[in-house]
LUMNUDREN-898882 format. One record per residue: x, y, z of N, C-alpha, C in turn. Coordinates in Angstrom, 2 decimals. Last residue first. Example, Ala and Ser with C-alpha at 12.3 -4.5 7.8 and 13.67 -1.06 7.14 Angstrom:
BEGIN
{r {12.85; -2.25; 7.08}; {13.67; -1.06; 7.14}; {12.90; 0.03; 7.87}}
{r {13.19; -5.69; 7.80}; {12.30; -4.50; 7.80}; {13.20; -3.30; 7.80}}
This chain:
BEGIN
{r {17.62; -3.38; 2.94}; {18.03; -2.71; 2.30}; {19.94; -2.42; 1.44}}
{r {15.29; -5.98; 3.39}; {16.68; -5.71; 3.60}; {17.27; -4.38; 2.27}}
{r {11.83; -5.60; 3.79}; {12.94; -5.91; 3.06}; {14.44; -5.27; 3.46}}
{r {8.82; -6.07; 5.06}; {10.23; -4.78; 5.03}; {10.97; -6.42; 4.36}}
{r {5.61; -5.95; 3.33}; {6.47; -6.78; 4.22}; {8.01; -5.99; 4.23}}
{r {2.30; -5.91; 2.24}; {3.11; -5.66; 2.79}; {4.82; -6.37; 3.48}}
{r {-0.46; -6.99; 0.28}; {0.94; -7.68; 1.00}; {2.26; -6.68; 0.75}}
{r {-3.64; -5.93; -0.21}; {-2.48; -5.74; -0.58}; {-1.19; -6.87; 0.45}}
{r {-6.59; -6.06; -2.76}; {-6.08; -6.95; -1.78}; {-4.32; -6.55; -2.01}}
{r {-6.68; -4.28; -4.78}; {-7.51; -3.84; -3.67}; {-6.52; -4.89; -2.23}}
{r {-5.71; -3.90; -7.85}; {-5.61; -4.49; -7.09}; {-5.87; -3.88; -6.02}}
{r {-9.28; -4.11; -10.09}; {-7.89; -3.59; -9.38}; {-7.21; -4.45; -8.73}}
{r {-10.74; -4.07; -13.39}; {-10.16; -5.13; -12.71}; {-8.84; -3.99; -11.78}}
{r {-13.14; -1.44; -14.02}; {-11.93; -1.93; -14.31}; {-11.42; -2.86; -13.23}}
{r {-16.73; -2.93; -14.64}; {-15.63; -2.10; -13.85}; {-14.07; -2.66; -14.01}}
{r {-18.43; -4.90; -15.01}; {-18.53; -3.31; -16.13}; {-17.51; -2.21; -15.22}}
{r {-17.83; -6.97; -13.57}; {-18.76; -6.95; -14.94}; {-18.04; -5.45; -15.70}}
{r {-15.00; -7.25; -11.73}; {-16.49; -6.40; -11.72}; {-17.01; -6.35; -13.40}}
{r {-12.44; -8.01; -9.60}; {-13.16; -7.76; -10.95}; {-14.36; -7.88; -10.74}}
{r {-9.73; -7.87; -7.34}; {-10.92; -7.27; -7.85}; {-11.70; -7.62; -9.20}}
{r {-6.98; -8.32; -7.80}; {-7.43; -8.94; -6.95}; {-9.01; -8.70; -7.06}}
{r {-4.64; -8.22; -10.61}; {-6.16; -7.54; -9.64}; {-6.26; -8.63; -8.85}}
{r {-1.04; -8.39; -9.25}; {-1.76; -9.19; -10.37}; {-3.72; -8.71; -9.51}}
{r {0.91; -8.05; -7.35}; {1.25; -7.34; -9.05}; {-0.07; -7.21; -9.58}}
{r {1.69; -7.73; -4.23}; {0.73; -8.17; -4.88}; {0.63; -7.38; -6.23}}
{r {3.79; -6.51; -2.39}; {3.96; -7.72; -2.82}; {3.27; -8.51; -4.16}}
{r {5.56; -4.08; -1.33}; {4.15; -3.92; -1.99}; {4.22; -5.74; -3.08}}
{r {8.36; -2.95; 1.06}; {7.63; -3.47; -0.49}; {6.36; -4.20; -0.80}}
{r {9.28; -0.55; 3.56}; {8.30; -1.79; 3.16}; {8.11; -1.87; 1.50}}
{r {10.91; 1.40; 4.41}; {11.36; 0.12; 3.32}; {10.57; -0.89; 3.67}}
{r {9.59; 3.16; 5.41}; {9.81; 2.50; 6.40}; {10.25; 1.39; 5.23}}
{r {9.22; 5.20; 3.25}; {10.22; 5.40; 4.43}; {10.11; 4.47; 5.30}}
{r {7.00; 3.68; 1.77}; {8.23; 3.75; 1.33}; {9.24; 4.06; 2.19}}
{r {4.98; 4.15; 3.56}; {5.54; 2.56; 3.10}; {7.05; 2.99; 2.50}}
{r {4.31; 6.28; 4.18}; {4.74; 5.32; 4.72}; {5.68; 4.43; 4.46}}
{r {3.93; 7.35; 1.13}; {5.13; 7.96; 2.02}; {5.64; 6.82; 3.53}}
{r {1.70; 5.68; 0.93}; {2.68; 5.75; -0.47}; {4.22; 5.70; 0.49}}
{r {-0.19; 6.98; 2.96}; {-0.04; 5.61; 2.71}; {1.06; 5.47; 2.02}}
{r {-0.18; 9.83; 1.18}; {0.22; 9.62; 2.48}; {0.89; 8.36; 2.86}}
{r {-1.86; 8.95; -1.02}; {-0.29; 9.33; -1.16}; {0.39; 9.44; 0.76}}
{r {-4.27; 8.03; -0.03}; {-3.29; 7.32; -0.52}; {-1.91; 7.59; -0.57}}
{r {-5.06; 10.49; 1.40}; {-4.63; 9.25; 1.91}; {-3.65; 8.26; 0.99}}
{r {-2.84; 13.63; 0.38}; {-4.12; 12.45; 0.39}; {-4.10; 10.87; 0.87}}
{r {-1.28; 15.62; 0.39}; {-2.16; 15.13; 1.66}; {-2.87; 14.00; 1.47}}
{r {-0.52; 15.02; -2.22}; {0.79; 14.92; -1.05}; {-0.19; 14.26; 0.02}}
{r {-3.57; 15.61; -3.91}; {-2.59; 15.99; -3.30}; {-1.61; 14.97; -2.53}}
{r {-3.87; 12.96; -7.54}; {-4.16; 13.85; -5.95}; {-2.86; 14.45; -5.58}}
{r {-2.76; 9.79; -8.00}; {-2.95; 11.07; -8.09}; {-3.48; 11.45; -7.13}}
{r {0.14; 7.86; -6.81}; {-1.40; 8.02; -6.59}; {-1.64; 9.35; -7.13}}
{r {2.51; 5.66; -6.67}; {2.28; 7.02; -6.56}; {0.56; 6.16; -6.92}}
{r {4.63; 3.31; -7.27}; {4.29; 3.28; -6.01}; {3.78; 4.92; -6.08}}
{r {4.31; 1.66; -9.96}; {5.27; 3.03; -9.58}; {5.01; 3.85; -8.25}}
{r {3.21; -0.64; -9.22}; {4.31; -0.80; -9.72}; {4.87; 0.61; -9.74}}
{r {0.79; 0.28; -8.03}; {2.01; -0.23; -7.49}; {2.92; -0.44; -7.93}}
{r {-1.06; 3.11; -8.36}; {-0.08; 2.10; -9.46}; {0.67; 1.59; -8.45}}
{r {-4.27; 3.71; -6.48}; {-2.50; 3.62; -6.31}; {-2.24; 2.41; -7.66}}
{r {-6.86; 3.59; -6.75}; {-6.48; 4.62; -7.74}; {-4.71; 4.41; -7.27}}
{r {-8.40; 1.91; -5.07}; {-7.97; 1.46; -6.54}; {-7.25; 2.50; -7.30}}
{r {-7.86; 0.43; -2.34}; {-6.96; 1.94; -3.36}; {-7.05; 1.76; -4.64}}
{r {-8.88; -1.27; -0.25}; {-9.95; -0.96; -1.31}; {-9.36; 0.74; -1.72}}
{r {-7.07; -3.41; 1.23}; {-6.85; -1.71; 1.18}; {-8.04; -0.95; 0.43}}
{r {-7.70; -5.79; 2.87}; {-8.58; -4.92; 1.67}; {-8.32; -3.58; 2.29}}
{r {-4.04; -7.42; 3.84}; {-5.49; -7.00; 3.74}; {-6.11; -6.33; 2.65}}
{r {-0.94; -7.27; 5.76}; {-1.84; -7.45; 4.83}; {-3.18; -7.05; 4.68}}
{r {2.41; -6.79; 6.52}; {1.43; -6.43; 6.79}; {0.16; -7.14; 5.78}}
{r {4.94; -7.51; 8.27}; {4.41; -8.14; 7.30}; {2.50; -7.32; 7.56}}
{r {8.58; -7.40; 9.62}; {6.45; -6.72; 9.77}; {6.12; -7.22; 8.76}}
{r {11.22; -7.64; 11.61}; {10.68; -7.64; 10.61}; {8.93; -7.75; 10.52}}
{r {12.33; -5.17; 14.23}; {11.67; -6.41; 13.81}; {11.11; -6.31; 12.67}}
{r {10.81; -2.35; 16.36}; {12.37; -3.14; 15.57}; {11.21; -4.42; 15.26}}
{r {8.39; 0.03; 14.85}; {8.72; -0.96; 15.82}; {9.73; -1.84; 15.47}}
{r {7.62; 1.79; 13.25}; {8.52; 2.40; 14.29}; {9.04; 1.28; 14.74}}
{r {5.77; 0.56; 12.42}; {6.40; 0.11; 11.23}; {7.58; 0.89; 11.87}}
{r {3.68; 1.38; 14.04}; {3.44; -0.13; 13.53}; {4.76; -0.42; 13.45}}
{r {3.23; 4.07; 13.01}; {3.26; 3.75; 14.88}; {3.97; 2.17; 14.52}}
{r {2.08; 3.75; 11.36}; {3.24; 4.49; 11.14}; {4.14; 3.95; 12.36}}
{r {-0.22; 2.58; 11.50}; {0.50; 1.84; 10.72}; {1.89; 2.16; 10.89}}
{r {-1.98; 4.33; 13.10}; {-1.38; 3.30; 13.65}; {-0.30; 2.38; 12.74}}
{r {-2.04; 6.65; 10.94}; {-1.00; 6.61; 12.67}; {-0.89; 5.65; 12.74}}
{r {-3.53; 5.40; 9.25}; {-1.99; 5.85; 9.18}; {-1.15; 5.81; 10.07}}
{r {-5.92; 5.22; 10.79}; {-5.21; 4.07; 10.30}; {-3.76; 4.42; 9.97}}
């Protein structure tokens, strides 16, 4: 999935991406993840950020009786730098 996203976001033209990322461990508001560099998420992180895509969705999209409320559902899209 990386590749193809990376592959994705090579392409001229404005992109909009969306969907169930199911990351509950990424802060979007400080766009990091624990773990290694290597890890998917943080990998994912490095995308997005070198291709000036911004992370649209603030508010969980998730809740669960006896589990913390995430956001799972994400909106992608490049922005003018």
């Amino acid at each position: 999935m990386l590749d193809l996203l990376s592959t994705f976001c090579k392409l001229n033209g404005k992109k909009i991406i969306l969907g169930n990322f199911n990351l509950p461990r990424i802060d979007w508001t400080l766009y990091n993840a624990p773990g290694s560099d290597k890890s998917f998420e943080n990998q994912l992180i490095e995308i997005i950020t070198e291709n000036y895509l911004e992370q649209f969705v603030h508010q969980p999209t998730r809740f669960r009786n006896d589990q913390q409320a995430n956001i799972l559902d994400l909106v992608f899209s490049t922005y003018d730098n």
